[in-house]
GUKOL-83157 format. One record per residue (C-alpha): residue number from 0; residue in three letters; x, y, z. Coordinates in steps of 0.05 Angstrom, whole numbers, plus 5000, padded with zeros to 4 digits. Example, Ala and Ser with C-alpha at 12.3 -4.5 7.8 and 13.67 -1.06 7.14 Angstrom:
BEGIN
k;r;px;py;pz
0;ALA;5246;4910;5156
1;SER;5273;4979;5143
***
This chain:
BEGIN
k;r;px;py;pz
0;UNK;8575;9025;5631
1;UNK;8615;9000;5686
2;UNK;8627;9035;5752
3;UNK;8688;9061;5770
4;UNK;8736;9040;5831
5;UNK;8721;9110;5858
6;UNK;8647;9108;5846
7;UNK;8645;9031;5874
8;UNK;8686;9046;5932
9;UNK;8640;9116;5947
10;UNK;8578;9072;5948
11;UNK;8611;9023;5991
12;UNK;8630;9076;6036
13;UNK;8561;9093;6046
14;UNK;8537;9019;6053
15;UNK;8587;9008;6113
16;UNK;8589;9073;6138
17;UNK;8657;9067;6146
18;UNK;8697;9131;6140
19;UNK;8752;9139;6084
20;UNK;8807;9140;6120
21;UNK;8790;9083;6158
22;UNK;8769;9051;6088
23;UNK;8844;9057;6055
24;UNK;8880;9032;6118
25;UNK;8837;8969;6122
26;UNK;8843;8961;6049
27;UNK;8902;8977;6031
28;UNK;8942;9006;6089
29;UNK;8939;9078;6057
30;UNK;8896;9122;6099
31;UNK;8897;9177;6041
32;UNK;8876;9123;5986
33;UNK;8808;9149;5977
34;UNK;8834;9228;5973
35;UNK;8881;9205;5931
36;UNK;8831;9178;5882
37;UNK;8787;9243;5894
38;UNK;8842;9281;5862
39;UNK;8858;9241;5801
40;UNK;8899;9181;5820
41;UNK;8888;9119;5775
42;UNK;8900;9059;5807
43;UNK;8929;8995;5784
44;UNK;8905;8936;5767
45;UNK;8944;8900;5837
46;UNK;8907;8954;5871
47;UNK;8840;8947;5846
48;UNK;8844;8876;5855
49;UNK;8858;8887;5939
50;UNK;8809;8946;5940
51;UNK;8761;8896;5907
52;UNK;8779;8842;5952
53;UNK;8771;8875;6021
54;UNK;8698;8904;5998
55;UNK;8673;8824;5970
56;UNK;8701;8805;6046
57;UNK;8671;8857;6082
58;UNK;8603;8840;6059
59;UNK;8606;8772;6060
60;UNK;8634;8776;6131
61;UNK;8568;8821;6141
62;UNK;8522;8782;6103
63;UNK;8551;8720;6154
64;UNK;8532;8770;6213
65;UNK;8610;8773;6228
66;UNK;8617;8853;6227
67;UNK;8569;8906;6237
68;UNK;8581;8977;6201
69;UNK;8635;9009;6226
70;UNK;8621;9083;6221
71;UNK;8663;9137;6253
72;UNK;8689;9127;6321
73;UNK;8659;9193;6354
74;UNK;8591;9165;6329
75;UNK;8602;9092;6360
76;UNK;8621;9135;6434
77;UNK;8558;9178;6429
78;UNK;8523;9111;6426
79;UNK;8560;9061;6473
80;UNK;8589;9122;6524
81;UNK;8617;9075;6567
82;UNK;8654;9041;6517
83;UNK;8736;9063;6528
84;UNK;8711;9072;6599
85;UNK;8760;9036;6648
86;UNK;8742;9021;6722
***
């Protein structure tokens, strides 16, 4: 049985560590996207197809070594506390 966008988009979540918020604005420049689909929305086939899109591009630009995981900002200062940091 296939996946479903929510279930593929959870796992990706997890894979990237990218948080969901983050996810929908890269995606699909809706920062509530993945709420949305928490609560019931169905999405369309034009947005399945960009949702799709940006995850296949994501990991290939991974896979390439071009991104890291993103994770959630207050994570990224705890490790790189100077980053932000201006002289």
């Amino acid at each position: 049985m296939e996946r479903s966008l929510l279930q593929r988009i959870e796992a990706f979540l997890k894979e990237s560590a990218m948080p969901p918020s983050v996810f929908g604005r890269a995606a699909v420049h809706d920062p509530r996207l993945v709420s949305d689909l928490r609560g019931g929305r169905e999405p369309g086939r034009q947005l399945i197809c960009r949702v799709e899109h940006f995850m296949n591009k994501w990991r290939a630009d991974r896979h390439a070594g071009r991104v890291v995981p993103e994770g959630d900002r207050r994570a990224r200062a705890a490790r790189h506390p100077d980053v932000g940091v201006r002289a």
